[in-house]
N, C-alpha and C positions, 0 to 999 in steps of 0.2 A: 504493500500500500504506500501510496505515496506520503512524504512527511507534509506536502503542503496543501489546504486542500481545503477552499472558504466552504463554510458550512450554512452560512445564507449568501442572499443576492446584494446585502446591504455591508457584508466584508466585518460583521459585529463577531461573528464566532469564525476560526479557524481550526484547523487540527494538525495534533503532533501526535505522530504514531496512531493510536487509537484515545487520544486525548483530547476535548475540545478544551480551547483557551478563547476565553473571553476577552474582546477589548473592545475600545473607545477612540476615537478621535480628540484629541484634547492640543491644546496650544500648539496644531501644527506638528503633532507625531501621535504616535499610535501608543497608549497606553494599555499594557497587559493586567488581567486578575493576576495577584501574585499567589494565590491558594490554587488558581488552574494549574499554574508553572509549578507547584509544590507538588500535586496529584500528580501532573507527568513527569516530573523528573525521579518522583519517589514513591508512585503506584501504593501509596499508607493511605486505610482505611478511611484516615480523619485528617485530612489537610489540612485542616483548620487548625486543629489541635498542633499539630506537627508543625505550620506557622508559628506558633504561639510558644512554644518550648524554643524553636531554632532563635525568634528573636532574645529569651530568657538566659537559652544558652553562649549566646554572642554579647548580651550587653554583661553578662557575666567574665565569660574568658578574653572577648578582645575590650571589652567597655565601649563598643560600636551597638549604637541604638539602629537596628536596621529600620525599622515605623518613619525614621526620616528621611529615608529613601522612597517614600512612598504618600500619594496622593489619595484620599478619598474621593472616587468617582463615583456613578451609579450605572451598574451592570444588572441584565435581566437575568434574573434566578430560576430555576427549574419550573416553578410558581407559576410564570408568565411575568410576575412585581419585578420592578425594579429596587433596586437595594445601593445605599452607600458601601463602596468596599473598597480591601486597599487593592491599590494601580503603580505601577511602575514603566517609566517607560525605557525602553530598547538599553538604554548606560545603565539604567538604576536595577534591572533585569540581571545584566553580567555581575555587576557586585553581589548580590544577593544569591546567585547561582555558585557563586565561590565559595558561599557557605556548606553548600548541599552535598554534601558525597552521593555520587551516582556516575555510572557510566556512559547515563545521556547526555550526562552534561555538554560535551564537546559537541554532540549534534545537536543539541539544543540551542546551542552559541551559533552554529552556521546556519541554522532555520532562522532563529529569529533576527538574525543579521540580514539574512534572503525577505524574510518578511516586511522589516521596515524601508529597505531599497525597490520591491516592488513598490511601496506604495509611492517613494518618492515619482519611478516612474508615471505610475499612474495619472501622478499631479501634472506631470508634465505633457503626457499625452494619454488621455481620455482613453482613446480607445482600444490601449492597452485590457484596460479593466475589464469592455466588454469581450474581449478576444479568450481574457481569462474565463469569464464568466461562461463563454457559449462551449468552452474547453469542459468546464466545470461539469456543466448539463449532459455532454458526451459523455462524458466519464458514467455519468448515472444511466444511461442508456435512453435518453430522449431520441427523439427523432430532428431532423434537421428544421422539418416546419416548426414544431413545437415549439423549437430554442426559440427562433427568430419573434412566432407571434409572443412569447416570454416575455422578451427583453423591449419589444416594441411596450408591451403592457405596461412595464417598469419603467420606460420613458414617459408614457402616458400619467401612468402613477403620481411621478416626481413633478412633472406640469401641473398637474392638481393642487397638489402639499403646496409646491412654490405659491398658484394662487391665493388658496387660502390664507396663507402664513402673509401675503400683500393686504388681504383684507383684514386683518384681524384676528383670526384663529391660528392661537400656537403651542395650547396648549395638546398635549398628546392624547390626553382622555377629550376633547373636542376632538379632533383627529377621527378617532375610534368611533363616536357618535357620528360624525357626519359619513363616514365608512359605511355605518351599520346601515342610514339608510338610503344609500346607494344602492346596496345591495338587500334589502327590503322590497325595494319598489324592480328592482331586475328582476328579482329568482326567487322574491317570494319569503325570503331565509336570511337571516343574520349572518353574519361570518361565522362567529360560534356555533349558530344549527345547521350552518352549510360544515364545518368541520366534521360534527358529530354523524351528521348525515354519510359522510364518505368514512367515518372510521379512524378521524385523525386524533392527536392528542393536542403537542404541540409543534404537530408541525405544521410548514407554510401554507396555507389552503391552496394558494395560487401554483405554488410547485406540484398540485394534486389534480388541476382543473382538466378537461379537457380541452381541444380546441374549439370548440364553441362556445363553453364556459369562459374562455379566456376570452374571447372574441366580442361577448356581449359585455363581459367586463369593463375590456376598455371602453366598448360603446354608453356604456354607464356613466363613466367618469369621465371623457371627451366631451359627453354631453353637460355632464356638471360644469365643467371649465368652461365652456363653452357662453353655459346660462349665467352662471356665475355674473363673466363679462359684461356681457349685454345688459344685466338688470345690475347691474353695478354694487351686489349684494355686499352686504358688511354686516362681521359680527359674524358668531354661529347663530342667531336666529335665522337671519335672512339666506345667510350660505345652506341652512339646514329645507330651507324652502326650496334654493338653488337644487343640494342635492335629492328631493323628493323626487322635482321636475327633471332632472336627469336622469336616475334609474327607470322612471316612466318611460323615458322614451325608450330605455333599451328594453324594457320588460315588456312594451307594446311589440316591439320587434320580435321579442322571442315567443312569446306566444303566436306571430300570425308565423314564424317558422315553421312551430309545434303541430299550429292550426295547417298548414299547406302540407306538414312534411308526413305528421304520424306518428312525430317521434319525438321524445321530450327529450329538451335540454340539457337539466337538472338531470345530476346521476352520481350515484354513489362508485362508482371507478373514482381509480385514483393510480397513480405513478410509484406506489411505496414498493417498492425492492424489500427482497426475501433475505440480505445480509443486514446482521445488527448496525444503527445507528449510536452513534455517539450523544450521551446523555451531558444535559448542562446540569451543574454539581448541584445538590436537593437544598441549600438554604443559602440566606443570606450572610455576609462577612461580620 
């Protein structure tokens, strides 16, 4: 298996060996969970715990506070919640790795070395990232249409949020509301009983859709941006009216599909591969 290997579309989880590590974007670099980097460098039950002794045992023997190598961010927990936890970025990573006896060490130093140089790449030229990403999708056994209407999706997506975030809504539980009824007025179903419906936990619904699921999707959400615009909405009240009248029109679409074709939209298929997924660690730092 490969050492490198994003575990969303949005580059928040990544994996080392069979390890996710959580990070963030913060002051222009990429900050690591340092409890992920604990579990992969030393596969202990309680990395938490194992954190917590290593700092006791260093500010003990060397009188080096390791906690000041490190940033309280907010990384998403098993939960779905977001939580304050400690972050180190890519310099503050090697020190603290010097602590650790383990034989991964040294490939741990050349991955996350590789990791923070792709992403400078990526700053640099964009379409790096999605080159990675449509690699990414290959890898899991998509088919070549599917990446493509994906990632259009994701473009689609990100013009939305950007809208939004222009008029007023920035908060991320707005976000999610105005989501839920986009997808209300499309397919009928929440994002949460569109999950439950195909048998997901927490994984990405969109990595699960099919293509005509993904198809009406963006048509949901092109039409919110769209409405948005023109009716000059502000606020989540007025965006939240924006996106009724958005998923309307994609949900009128897929029913006169349903209605011509025979065949419903809405379906519990889904893309999950029969090899184990990489789990995000069960609580908060």
């Amino acid at each position: 298996m490969s050492e490198q290997l994003p575990a969303d579309t949005q580059g928040r989880l990544i994996v080392f060996g069979a390890k996710v590590i959580r990070r963030t974007w913060h002051e222009d670099q990429w900050y690591f969970s340092i409890v992920d980097i604990v579990a992969a460098l030393t596969d202990s039950d309680n990395p938490r715990n194992y954190w917590s002794m290593l700092k006791a045992r260093e500010r003990k023997q060397s009188k080096v506070e390791l906690s000041t190598f490190c940033v309280q961010l907010k990384l998403t927990s098993s939960d779905g919640k977001t939580y304050k936890s400690d972050c180190v970025n890519t310099e503050a990573a090697f020190r603290i790795i010097q602590s650790i006896p383990s034989p991964k060490a040294e490939p741990f130093k050349r991955w996350l070395a590789d990791v923070g140089y792709q992403r400078v790449q990526e700053i640099e030229n964009p379409e790096l990232a999605q080159q990675r990403m449509r690699q990414l999708y290959k890898d899991k056994g998509y088919p070549d249409d599917w990446i493509e209407k994906r990632i259009r999706g994701i473009a689609v997506r990100d013009e939305l949020t950007s809208e939004w975030q222009q008029r007023g809504v920035t908060e991320q539980k707005d976000f999610a509301i105005l989501t839920a009824e986009i997808s209300k007025a499309t397919f009928g179903l929440t994002p949460s009983a569109y999950q439950k419906l195909k048998g997901l936990k927490r994984e990405n619904l969109r990595d699960h859709m099919t293509d005509l699921e993904l198809i009406f999707t963006m048509l949901g959400e092109a039409a919110t941006t769209e409405i948005a615009r023109n009716k000059d909405a502000q606020g989540v009240k007025q965006n939240k009216r924006a996106a009724r009248a958005g998923g309307s029109v994609a949900g009128n679409a897929r029913r006169q599909l349903e209605a011509k074709s025979g065949r419903k939209v809405i379906t519990r298929a889904n893309y999950l591969t029969q090899k184990p997924r990489p789990q995000l660690p069960p609580s908060s730092d």
